[in-house]
VMD Tcl script that draws the C-alpha trace (Angstrom):
set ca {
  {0.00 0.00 0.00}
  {1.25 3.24 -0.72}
  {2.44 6.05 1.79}
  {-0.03 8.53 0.87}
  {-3.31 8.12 -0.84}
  {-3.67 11.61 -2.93}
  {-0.67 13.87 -3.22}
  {-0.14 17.38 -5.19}
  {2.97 17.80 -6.99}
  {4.37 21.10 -7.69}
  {6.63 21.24 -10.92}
  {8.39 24.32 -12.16}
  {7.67 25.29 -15.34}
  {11.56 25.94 -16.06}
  {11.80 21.80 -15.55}
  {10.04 21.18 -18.71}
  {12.54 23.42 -20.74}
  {15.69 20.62 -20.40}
  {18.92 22.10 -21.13}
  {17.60 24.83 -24.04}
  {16.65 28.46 -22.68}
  {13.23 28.09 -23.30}
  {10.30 26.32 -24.23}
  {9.20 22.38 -23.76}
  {11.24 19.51 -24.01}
  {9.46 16.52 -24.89}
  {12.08 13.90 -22.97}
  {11.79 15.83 -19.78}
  {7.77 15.44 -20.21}
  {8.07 11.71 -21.17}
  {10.59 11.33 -18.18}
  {8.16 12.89 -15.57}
  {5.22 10.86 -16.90}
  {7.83 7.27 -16.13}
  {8.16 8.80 -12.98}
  {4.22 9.14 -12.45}
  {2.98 5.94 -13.85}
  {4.24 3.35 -11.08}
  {1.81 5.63 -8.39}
  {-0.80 6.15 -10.72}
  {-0.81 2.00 -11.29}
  {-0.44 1.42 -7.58}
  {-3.80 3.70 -7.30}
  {-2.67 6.98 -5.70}
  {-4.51 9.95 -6.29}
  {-2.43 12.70 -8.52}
  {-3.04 16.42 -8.93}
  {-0.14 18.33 -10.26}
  {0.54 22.33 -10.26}
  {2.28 23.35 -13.02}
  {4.30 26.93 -13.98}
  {5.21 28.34 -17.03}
  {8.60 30.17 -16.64}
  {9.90 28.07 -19.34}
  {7.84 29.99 -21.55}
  {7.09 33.35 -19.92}
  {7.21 34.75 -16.14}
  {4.87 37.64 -15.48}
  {7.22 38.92 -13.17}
  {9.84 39.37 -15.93}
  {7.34 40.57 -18.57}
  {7.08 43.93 -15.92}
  {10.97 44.55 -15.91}
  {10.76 44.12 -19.74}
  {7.73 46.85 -20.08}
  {4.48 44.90 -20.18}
  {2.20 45.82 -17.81}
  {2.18 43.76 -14.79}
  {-1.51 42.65 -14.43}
  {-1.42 41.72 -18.48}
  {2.18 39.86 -18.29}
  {0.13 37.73 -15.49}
  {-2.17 36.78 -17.29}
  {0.42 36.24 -20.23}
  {2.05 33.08 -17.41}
  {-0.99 32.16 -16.33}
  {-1.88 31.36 -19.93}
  {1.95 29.74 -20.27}
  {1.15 27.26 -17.78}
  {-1.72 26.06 -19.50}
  {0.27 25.23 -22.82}
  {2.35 22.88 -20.26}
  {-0.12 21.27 -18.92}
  {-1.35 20.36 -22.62}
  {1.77 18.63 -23.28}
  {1.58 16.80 -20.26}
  {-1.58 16.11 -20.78}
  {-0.94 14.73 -24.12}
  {1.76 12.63 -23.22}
  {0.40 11.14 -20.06}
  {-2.71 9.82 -22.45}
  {0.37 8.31 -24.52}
  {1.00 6.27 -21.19}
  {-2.68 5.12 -20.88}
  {-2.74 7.90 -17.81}
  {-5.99 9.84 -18.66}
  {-5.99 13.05 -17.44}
  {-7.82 16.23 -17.08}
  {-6.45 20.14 -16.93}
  {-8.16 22.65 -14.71}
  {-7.47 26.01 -14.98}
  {-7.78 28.75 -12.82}
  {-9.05 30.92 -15.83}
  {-11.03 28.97 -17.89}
  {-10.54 28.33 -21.31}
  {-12.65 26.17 -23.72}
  {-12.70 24.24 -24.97}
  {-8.78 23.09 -23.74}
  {-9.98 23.22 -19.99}
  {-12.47 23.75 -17.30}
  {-12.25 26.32 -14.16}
  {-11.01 24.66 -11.36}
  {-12.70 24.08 -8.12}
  {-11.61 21.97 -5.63}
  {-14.92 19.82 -5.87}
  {-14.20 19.13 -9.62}
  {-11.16 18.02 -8.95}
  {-11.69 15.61 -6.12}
  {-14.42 13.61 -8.84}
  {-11.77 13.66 -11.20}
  {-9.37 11.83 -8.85}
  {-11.66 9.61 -7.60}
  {-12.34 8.11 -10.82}
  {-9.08 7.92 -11.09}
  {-8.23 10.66 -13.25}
  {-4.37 12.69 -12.99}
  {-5.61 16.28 -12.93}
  {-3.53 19.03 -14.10}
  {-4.13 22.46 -12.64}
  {-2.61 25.26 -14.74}
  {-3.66 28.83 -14.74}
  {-2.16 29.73 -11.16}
  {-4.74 31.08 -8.91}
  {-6.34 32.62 -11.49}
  {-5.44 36.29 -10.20}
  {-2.48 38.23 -11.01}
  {0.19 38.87 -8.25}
  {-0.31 35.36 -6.82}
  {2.34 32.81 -7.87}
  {2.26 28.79 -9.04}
  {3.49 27.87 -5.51}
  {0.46 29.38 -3.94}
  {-1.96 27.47 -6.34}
  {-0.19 24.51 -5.02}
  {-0.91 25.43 -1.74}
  {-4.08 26.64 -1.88}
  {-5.53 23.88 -4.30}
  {-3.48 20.84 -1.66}
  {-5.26 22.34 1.38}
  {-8.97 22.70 -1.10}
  {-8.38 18.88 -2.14}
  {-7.43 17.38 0.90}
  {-4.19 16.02 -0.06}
  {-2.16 14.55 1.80}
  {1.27 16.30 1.26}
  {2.94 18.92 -1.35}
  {5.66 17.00 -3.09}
  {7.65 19.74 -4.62}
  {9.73 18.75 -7.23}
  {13.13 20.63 -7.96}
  {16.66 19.99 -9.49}
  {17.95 20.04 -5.61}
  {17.45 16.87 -3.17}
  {16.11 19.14 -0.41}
  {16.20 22.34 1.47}
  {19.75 23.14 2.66}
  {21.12 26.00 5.31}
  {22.64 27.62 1.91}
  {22.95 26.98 -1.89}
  {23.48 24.31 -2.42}
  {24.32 25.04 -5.92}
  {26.57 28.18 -4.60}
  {27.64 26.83 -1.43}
  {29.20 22.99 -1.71}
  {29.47 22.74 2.26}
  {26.30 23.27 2.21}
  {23.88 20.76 4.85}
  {20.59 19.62 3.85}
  {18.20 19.06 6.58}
  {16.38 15.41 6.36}
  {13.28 17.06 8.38}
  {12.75 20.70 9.33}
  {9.59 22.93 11.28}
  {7.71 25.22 9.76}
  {8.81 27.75 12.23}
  {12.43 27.01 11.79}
  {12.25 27.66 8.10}
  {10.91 31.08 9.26}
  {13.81 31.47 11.63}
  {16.71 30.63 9.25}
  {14.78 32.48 6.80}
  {15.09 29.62 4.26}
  {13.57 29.46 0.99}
  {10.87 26.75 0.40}
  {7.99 28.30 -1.44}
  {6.91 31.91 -1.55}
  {5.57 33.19 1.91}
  {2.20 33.41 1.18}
  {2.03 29.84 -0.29}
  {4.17 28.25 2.90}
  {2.01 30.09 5.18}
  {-1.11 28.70 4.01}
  {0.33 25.26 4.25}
  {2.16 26.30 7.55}
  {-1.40 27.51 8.74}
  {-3.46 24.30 7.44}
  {-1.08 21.93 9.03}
  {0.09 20.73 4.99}
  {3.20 19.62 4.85}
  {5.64 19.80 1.89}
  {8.33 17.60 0.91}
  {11.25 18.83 -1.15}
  {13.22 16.36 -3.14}
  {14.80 16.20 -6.84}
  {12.55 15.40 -9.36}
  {15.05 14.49 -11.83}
  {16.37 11.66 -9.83}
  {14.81 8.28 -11.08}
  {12.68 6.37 -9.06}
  {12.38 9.62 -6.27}
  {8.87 9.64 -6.57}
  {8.09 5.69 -6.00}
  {10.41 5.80 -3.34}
  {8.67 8.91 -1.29}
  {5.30 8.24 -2.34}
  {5.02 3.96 -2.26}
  {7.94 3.11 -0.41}
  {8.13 5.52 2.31}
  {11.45 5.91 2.70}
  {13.01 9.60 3.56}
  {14.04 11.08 0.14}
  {14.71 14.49 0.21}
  {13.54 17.05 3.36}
  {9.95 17.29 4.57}
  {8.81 20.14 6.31}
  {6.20 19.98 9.02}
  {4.60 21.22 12.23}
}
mol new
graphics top color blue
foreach p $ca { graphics top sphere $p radius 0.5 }
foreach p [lrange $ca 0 end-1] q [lrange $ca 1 end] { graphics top cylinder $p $q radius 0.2 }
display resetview
C-alpha cells in the first residue's frame, strides 16, 4: 500500500525546458510521466501544479515593459500550454488526465474548483491544474498550496533539481547541509527558501506539509510516495 493516498505535486515550469533556454522539451515530459505511472498503477490519487517560466514569467514581462496585471495573465496562460503537453503525453502512457485552470478556457480546460477536482481523482483521473490562482500577483506555488489544502491532499511534493532544502545553496555553497526534516517555524527562523511566503504560510497555517526532493532523480517519486522511505527534506509542524 502506498504512503499517501492523494498527493499534489508542484513542478516548475523551467523543468520542462531541459537544457535549451526556453520552451518544452518533450524527454523531460516523457521522463516525468515514467516517474508518475508506477503511483498512478499502484492507485494513488495525482493532482499536479504546473508553472510556465519556461515559456514566460509575469514577473519578468514587468521589468521588460508589459504591464504587470497583463504579463500575469500572459504566465498564467503559459502554464496552460504545459499542462497540454503533459496532458498529451500522459494519455500516450494510458494515464488519462484532465487540466483545470484557474481561468477557464474552452474548450482546452475547465475552471477549477476543488470539488471538480476531487471527482476527477476519484475516478481515477491525474488532474492538471494550470492557470495559477487565477489572479495576477499570486504565484504557481500558492496554487499549489491553496488547491493541496482545497483537495485534501495529503502532502505537497515539490519537485526541484535540488534533493532538499539546505542551510545555503546548495548550488553556490558545496558545504552546504541539507536538513532530512525541518519545522515550519524554523524555516521562518533561518529564513530559508521553500515556497513563496504566502504559499508556505497557508500550508504552515493548514497543518500541509511539503516535501522537497529532486525530481530528476529516477525512481524519487516511488520511493517517497510507495515506499516511504526519507528522500529528500519534509517540512512539518
Amino acid at each position: 500500500m502506498a504512503q499517501y493516498k492523494r498527493i499534489l505535486l508542484k513542478l516548475s515550469g523551467e523543468s520542462l525546458r531541459g537544457k535549451s533556454p526556453n520552451g518544452i522539451d518533450p524527454n523531460i515530459v516523457e521522463s516525468y510521466a515514467r516517474e508518475i505511472l508506477p503511483l498512478f498503477k499502484a492507485g494513488v490519487q495525482i493532482a499536479i501544479v504546473i508553472g510556465g517560466g519556461n515559456i514566460f514569467r509575469g514577473i519578468e514581462g514587468y521589468s521588460k515593459g508589459f504591464d504587470r496585471v497583463q504579463g500575469d495573465y500572459m504566465g498564467m496562460l503559459a502554464t496552460v500550454i504545459n499542462g497540454m503537453a503533459m496532458q498529451s503525453v500522459f494519455e500516450r502512457y494510458n494515464m488519462p488526465a484532465n487540466i483545470l485552470s484557474g481561468i477557464e478556457i474552452t474548450p482546452v480546460c475547465d475552471k477549477m474548483s476543488g470539488r471538480h477536482a476531487i471527482e476527477l481523482l476519484e475516478q481515477g483521473k491525474v488532474v492538471i491544474i494550470t492557470g495559477g490562482t487565477g489572479n495576477p500577483f499570486f504565484t504557481t506555488d500558492t496554487a499549489a498550496a491553496l488547491t493541496a489544502v482545497e483537495i485534501k491532499s495529503d502532502v505537497i511534493l515539490k519537485g526541484t533539481r535540488v534533493d532538499g532544502v539546505y542551510c545555503d545553496d546548495p548550488e553556490k555553497n558545496p558545504e552546504a547541509s541539507k536538513f532530512e526534516t525541518i519545522s515550519f517555524n524554523d524555516v521562518y527562523k533561518k529564513k530559508l527558501k521553500v515556497m513563496d511566503m504566502t504559499a508556505f504560510t497557508i500550508c504552515h497555517e493548514n497543518n500541509m506539509p511539503i516535501i522537497v526532493f529532486n525530481m530528476n532523480k529516477k525512481n524519487n517519486l516511488s520511493k517517497i510516495v510507495i515506499e516511504g522511505k526519507n528522500v529528500g527534506t519534509i517540512v512539518k509542524n
